[in-house]
C-alpha positions as CSV (number, residue, x, y, z in Angstrom):
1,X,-10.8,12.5,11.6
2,X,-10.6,8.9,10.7
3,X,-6.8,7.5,9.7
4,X,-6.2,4.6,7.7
5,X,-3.3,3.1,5.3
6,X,-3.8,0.5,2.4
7,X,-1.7,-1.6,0.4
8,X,-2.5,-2.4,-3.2
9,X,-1.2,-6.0,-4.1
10,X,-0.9,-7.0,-8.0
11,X,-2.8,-9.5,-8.6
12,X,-1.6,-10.7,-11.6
13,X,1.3,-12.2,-9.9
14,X,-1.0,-14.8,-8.6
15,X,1.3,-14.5,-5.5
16,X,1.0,-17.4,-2.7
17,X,-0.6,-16.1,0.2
18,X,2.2,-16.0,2.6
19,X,4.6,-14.3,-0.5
20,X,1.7,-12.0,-0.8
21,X,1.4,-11.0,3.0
22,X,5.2,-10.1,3.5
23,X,5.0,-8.5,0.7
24,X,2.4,-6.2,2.2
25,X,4.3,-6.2,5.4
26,X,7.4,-4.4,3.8
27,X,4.8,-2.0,1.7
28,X,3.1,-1.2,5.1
29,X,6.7,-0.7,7.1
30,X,8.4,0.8,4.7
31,X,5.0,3.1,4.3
32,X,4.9,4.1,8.3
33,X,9.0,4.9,8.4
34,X,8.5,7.8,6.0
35,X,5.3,9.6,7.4
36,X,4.6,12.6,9.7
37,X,4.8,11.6,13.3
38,X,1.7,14.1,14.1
39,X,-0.1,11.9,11.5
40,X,1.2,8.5,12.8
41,X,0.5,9.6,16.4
42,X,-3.3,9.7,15.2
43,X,-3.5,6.8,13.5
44,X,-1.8,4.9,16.3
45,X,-4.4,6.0,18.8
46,X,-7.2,5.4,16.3
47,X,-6.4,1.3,16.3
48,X,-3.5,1.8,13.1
49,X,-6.3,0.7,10.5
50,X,-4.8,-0.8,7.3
51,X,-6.8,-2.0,4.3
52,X,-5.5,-5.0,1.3
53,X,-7.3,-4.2,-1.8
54,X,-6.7,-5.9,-5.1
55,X,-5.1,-4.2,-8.3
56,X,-4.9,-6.2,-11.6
57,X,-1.5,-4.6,-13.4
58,X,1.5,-3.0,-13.0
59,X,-0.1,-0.1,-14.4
60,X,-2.6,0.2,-12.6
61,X,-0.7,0.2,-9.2
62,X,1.6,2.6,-10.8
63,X,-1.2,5.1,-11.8
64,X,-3.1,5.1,-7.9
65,X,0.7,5.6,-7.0
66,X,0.9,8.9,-8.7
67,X,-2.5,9.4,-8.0
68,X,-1.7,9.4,-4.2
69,X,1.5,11.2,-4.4
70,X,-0.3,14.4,-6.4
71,X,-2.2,14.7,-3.1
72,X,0.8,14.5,-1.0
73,X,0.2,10.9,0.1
74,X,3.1,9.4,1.5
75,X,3.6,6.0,-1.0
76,X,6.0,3.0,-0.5
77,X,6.4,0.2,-3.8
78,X,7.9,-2.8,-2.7
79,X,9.9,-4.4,-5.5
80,X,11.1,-8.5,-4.8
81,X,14.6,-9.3,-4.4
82,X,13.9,-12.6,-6.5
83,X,15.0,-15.2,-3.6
84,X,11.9,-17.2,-3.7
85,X,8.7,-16.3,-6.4
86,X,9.5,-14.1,-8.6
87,X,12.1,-12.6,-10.8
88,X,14.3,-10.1,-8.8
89,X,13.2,-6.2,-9.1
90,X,9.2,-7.4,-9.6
91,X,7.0,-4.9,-8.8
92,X,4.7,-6.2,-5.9
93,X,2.8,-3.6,-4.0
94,X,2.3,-0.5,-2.7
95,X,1.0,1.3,0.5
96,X,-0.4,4.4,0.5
97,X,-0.3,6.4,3.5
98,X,-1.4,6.0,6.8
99,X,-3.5,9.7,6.4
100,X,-7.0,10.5,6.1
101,X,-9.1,8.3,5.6
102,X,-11.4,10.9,2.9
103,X,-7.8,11.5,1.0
104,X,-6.9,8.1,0.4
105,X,-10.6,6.8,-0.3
106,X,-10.8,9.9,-3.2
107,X,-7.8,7.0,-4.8
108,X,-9.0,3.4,-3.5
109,X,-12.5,4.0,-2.1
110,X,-13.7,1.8,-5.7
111,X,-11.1,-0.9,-5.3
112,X,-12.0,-4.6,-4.2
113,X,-10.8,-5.6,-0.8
114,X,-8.2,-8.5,-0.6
């Protein structure tokens, strides 16, 4: 079975590409420190395959959100602390799993890649 986690970035932010990739970063992290070790250990061994794809609201990253999590996906939204871009508590990203690769697809297999 393939493995793979991806991180939906708002692209309505119009987020500077460094801003954007720690952004992503946290999502990703904060993803991997909440899921399964049996499923971690296989997507370790597999190469740890993660995915940026684009999402144009708020709304929209909310809705694959609770898309993923009624299919027991582990999620992880990163909202800004408001140090540098934007306002503090902004709604950036989130990651969605690592896990199957079929699971998550059934969610973001349409989305545009990053």
């Amino acid at each position: 079975m393939d493995f793979k986690q991806v991180i939906l970035v708002r692209m309505d932010l119009k987020l500077p590409p460094g801003k954007l990739s720690v952004q992503a970063a946290h999502a990703s992290v904060e993803a991997v420190l909440r899921t399964d070790k049996a499923i971690l250990k296989h997507w370790r061994s597999e190469g740890m395959k993660k995915v940026v794809l684009k999402v144009s609201t708020l709304e929209e990253l909310y809705k694959y959100g609770e898309e993923a999590k009624s299919l027991g996906l582990v999620t992880a939204i990163i909202t800004d602390a408001g140090l540098t871009t934007v306002a503090s508590g902004t709604t950036t990203c989130i990651a969605i799993g690592p896990d199957a690769e079929i699971k998550i697809d059934k969610i973001t297999g349409h989305l545009k890649i990053l």
